[in-house]
N, CA, C and O atoms as a GROMACS GRO file, in nm:
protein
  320
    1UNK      N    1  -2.940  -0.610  -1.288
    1UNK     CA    2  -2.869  -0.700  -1.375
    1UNK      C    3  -2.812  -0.625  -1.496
    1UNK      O    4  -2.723  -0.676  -1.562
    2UNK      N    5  -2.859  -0.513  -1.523
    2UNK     CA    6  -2.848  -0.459  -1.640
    2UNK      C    7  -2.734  -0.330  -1.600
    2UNK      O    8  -2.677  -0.259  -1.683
    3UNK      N    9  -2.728  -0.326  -1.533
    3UNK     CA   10  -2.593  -0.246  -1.432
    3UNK      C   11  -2.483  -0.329  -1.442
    3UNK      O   12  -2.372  -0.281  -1.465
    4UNK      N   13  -2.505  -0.472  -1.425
    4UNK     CA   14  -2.356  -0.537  -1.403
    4UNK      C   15  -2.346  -0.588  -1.503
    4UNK      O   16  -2.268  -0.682  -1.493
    5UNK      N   17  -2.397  -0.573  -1.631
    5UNK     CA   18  -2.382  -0.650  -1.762
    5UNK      C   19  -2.287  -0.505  -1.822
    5UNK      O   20  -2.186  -0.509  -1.893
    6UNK      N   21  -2.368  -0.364  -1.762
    6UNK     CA   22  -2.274  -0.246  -1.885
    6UNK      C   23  -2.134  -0.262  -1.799
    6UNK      O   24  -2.030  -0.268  -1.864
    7UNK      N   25  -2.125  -0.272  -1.624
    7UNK     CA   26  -1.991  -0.270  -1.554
    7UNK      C   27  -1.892  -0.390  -1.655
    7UNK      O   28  -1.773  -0.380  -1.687
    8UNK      N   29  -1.964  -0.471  -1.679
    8UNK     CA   30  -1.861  -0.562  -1.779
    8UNK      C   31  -1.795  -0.549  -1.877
    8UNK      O   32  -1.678  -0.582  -1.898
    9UNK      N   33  -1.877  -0.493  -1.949
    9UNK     CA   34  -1.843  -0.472  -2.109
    9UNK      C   35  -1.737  -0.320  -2.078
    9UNK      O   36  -1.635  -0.325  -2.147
   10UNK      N   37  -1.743  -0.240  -2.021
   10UNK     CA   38  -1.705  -0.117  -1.969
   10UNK      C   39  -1.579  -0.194  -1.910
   10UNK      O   40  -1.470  -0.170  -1.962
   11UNK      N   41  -1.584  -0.272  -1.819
   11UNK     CA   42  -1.405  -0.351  -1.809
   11UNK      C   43  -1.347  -0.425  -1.949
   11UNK      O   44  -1.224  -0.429  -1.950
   12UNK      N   45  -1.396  -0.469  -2.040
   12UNK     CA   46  -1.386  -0.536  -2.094
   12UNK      C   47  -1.331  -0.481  -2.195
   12UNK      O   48  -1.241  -0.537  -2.257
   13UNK      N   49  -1.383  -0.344  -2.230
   13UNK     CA   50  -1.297  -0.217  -2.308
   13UNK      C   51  -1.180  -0.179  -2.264
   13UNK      O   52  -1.071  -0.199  -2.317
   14UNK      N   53  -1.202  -0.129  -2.173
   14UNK     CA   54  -1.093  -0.070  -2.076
   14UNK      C   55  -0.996  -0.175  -2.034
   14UNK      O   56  -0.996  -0.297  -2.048
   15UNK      N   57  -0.879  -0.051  -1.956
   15UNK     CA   58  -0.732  -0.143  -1.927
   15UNK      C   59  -0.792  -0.233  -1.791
   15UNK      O   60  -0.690  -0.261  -1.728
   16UNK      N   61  -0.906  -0.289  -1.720
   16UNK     CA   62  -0.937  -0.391  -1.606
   16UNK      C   63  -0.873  -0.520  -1.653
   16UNK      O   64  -0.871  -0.573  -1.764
   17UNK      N   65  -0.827  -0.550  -1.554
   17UNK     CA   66  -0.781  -0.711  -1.573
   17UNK      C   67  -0.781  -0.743  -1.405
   17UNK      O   68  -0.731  -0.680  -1.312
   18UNK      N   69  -0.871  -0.885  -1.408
   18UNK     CA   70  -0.830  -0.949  -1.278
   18UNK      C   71  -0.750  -1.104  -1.259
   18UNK      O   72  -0.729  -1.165  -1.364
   19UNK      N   73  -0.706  -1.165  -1.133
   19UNK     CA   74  -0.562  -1.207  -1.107
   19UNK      C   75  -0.642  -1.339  -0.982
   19UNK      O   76  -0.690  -1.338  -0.869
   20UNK      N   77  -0.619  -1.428  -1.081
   20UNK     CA   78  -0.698  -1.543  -0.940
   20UNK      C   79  -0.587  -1.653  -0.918
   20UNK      O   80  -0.517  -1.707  -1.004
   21UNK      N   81  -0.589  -1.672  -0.788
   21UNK     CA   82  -0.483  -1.806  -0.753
   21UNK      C   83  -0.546  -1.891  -0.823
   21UNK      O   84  -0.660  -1.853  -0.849
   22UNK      N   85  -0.501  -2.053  -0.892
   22UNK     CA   86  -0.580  -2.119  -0.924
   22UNK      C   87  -0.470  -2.219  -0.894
   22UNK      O   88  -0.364  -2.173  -0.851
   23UNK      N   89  -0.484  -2.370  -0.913
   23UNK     CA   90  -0.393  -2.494  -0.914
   23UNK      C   91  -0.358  -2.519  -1.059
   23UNK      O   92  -0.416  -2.480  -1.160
   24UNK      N   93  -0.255  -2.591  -1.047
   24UNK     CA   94  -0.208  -2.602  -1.236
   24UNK      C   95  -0.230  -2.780  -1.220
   24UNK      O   96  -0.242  -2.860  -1.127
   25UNK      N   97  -0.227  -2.784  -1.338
   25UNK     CA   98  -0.213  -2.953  -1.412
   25UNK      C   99  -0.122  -3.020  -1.323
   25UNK      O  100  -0.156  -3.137  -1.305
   26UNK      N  101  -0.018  -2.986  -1.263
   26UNK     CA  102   0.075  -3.094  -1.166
   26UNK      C  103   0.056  -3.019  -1.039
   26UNK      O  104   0.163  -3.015  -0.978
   27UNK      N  105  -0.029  -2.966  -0.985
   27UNK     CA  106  -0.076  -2.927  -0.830
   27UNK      C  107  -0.040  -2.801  -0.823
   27UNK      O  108  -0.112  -2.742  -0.742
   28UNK      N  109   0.059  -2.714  -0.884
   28UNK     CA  110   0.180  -2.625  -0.868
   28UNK      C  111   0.038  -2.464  -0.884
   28UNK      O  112  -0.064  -2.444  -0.951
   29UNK      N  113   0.109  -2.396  -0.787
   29UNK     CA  114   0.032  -2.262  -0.761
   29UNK      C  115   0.030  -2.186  -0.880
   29UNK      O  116   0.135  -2.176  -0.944
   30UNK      N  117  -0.077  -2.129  -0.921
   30UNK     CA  118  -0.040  -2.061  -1.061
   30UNK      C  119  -0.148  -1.926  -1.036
   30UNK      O  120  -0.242  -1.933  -0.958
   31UNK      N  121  -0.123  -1.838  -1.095
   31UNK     CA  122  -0.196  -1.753  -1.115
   31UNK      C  123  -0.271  -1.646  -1.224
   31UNK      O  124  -0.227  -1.532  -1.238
   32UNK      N  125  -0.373  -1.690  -1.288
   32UNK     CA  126  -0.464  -1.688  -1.382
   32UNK      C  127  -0.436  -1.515  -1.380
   32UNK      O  128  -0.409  -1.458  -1.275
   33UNK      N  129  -0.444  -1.450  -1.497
   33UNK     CA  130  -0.479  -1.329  -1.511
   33UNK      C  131  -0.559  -1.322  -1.621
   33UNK      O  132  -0.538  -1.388  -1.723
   34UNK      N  133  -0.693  -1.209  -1.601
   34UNK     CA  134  -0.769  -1.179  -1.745
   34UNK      C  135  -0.786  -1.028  -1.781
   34UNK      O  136  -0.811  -0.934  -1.706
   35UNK      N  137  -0.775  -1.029  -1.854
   35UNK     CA  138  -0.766  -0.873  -1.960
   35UNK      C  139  -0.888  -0.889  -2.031
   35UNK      O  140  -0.946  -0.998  -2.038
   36UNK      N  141  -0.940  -0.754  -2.100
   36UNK     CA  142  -1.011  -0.754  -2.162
   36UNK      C  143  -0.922  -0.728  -2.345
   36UNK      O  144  -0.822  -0.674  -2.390
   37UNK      N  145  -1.037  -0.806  -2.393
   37UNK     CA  146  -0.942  -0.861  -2.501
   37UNK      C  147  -0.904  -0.749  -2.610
   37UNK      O  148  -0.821  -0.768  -2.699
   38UNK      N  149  -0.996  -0.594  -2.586
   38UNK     CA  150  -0.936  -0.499  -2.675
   38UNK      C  151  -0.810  -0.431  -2.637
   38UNK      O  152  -0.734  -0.370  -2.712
   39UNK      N  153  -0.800  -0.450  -2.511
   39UNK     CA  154  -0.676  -0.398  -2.407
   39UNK      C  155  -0.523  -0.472  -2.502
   39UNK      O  156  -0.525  -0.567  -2.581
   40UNK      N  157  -0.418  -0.402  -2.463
   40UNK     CA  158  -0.303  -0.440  -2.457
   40UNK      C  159  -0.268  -0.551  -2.445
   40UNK      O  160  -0.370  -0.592  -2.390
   41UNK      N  161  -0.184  -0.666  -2.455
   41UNK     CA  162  -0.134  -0.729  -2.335
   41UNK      C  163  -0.036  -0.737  -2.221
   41UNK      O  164  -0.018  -0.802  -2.118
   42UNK      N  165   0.033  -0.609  -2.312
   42UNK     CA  166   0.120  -0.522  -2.163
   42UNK      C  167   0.016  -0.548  -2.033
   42UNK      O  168   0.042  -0.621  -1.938
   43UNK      N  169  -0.124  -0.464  -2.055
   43UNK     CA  170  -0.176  -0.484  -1.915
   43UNK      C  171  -0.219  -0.602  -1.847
   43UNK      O  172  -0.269  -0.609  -1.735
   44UNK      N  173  -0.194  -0.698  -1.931
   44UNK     CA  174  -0.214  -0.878  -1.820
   44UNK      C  175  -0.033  -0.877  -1.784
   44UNK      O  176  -0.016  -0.856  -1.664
   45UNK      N  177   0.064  -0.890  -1.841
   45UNK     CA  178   0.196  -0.879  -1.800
   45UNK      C  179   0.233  -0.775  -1.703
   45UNK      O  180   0.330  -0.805  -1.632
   46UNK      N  181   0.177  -0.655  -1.682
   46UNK     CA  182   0.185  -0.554  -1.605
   46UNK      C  183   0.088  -0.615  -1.429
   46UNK      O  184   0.114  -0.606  -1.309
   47UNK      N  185  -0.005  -0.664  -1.497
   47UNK     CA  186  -0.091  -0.737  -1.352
   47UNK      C  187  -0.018  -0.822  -1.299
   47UNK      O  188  -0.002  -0.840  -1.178
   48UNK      N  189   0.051  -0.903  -1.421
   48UNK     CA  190   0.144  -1.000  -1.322
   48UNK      C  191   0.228  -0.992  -1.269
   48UNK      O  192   0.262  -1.089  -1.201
   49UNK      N  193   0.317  -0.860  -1.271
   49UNK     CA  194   0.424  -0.815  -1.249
   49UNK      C  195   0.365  -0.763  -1.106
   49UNK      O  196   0.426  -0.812  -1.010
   50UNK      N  197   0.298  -0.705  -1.084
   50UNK     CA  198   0.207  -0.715  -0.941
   50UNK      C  199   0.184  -0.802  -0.868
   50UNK      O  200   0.226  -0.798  -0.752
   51UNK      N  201   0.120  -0.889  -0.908
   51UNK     CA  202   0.094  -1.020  -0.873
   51UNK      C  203   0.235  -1.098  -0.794
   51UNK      O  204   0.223  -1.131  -0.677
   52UNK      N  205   0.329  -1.117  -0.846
   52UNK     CA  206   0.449  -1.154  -0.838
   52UNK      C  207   0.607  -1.086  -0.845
   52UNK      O  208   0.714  -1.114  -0.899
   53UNK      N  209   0.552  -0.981  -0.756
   53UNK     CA  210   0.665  -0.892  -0.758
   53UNK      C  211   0.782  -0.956  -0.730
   53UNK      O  212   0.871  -0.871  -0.728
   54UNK      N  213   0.837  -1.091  -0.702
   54UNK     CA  214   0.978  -1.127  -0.755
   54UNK      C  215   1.010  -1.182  -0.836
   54UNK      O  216   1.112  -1.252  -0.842
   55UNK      N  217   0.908  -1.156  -0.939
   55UNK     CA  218   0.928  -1.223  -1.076
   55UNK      C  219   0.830  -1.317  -1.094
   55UNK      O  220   0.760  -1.350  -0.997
   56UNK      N  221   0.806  -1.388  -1.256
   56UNK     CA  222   0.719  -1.490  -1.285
   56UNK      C  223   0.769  -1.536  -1.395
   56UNK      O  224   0.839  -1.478  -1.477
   57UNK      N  225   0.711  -1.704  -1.395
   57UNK     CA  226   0.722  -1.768  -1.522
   57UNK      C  227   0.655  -1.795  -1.586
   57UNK      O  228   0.581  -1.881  -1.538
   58UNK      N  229   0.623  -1.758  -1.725
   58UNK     CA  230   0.499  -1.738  -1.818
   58UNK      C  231   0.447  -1.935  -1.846
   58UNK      O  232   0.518  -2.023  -1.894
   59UNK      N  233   0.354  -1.944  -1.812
   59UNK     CA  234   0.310  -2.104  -1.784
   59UNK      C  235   0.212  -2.120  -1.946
   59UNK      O  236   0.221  -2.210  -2.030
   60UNK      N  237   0.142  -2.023  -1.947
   60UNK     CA  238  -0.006  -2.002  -2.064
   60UNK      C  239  -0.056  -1.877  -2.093
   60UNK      O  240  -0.081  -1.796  -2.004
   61UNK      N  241  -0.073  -1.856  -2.209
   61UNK     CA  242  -0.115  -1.759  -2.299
   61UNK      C  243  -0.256  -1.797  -2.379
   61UNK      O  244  -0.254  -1.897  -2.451
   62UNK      N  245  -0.344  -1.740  -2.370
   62UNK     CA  246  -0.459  -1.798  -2.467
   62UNK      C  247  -0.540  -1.620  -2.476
   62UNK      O  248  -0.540  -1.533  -2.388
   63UNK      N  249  -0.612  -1.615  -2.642
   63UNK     CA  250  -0.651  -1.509  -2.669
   63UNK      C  251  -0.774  -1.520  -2.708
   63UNK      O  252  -0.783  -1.543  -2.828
   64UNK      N  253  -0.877  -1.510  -2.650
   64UNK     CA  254  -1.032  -1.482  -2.723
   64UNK      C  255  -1.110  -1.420  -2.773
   64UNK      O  256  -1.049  -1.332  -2.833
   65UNK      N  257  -1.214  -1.409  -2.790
   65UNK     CA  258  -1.296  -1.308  -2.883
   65UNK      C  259  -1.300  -1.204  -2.727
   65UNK      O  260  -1.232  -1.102  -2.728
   66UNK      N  261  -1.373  -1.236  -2.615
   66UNK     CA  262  -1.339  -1.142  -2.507
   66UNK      C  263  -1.268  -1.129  -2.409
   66UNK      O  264  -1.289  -1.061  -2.309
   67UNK      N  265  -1.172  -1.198  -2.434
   67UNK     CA  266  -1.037  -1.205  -2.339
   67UNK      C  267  -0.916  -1.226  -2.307
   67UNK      O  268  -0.920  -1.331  -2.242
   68UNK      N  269  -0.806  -1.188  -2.313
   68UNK     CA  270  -0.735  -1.268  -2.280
   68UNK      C  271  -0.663  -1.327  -2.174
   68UNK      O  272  -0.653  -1.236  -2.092
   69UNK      N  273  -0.611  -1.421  -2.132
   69UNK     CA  274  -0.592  -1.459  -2.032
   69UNK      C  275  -0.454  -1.558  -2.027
   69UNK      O  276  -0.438  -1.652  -2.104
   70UNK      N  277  -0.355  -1.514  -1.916
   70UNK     CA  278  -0.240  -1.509  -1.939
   70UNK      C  279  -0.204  -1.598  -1.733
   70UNK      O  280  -0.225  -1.559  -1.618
   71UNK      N  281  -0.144  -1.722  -1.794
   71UNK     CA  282  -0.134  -1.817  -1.635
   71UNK      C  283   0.067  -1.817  -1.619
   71UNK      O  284   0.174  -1.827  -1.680
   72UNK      N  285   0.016  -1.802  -1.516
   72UNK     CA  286   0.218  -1.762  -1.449
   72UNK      C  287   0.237  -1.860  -1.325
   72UNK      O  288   0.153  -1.928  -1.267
   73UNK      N  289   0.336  -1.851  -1.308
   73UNK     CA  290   0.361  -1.933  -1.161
   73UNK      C  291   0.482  -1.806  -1.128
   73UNK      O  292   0.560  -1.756  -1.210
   74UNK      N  293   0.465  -1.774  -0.974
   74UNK     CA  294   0.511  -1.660  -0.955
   74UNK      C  295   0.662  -1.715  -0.872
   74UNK      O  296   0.656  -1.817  -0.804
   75UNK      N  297   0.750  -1.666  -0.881
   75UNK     CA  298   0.889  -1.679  -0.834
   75UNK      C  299   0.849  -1.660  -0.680
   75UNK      O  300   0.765  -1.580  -0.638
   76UNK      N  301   0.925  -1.748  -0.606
   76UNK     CA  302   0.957  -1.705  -0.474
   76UNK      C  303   1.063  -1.720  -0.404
   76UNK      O  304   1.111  -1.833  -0.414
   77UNK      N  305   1.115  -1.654  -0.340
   77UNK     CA  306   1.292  -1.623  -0.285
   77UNK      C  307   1.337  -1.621  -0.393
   77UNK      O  308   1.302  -1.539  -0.478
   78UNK      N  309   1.446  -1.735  -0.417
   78UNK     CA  310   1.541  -1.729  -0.542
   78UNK      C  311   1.483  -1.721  -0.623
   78UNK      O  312   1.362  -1.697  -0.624
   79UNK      N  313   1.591  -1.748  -0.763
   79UNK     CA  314   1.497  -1.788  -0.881
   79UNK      C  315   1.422  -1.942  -0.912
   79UNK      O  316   1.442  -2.034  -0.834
   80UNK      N  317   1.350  -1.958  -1.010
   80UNK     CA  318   1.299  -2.138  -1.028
   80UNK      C  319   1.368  -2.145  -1.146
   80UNK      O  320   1.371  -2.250  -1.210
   0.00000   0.00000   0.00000
C-alpha cells in the first residue's frame, strides 16, 4: 500500500495525466482528463490532443489543490 501511495504522489509531481471516457450532463461522450496539479496545463491539453486526434471541444476546466482536470468532447469526421 505504501508503494502505491509514493507511485501517486510521484505522478502527481510529474508530467502523468490520465484520460477516461465518461458521459456528460446531456448523455454526450466526453472525455475526462487529469494532471497532476504541479504540472503544466499544456500537459492535460497535450493528452487531449491524443485523445482526440481530430480535434476537441473544451466542455470543463476545474483546478485543485491535487489536480487538475480538464473534460472535452472529442471531434469526429467533420467539425461540431
Amino acid at each position: 500500500m505504501k508503494i502505491l501511495a509514493l507511485l501517486l504522489a510521484v505522478c502527481a509531481v510529474t508530467a502523468c495525466s490520465t484520460a477516461t471516457r465518461i458521459q456528460g450532463a446531456n448523455g454526450e461522450q466526453l472525455v475526462m482528463v487529469q494532471c497532476g496539479a504541479s504540472t503544466s496545463s499544456s500537459v492535460c491539453y497535450e493528452r487531449a490532443k491524443k485523445e482526440c486526434p481530430n480535434g476537441y471541444k473544451e466542455v470543463d476546466q476545474v483546478a485543485g489543490l491535487n489536480r487538475q482536470e480538464l473534460r472535452v468532447q472529442c471531434i469526429t469526421g467533420g467539425k461540431q
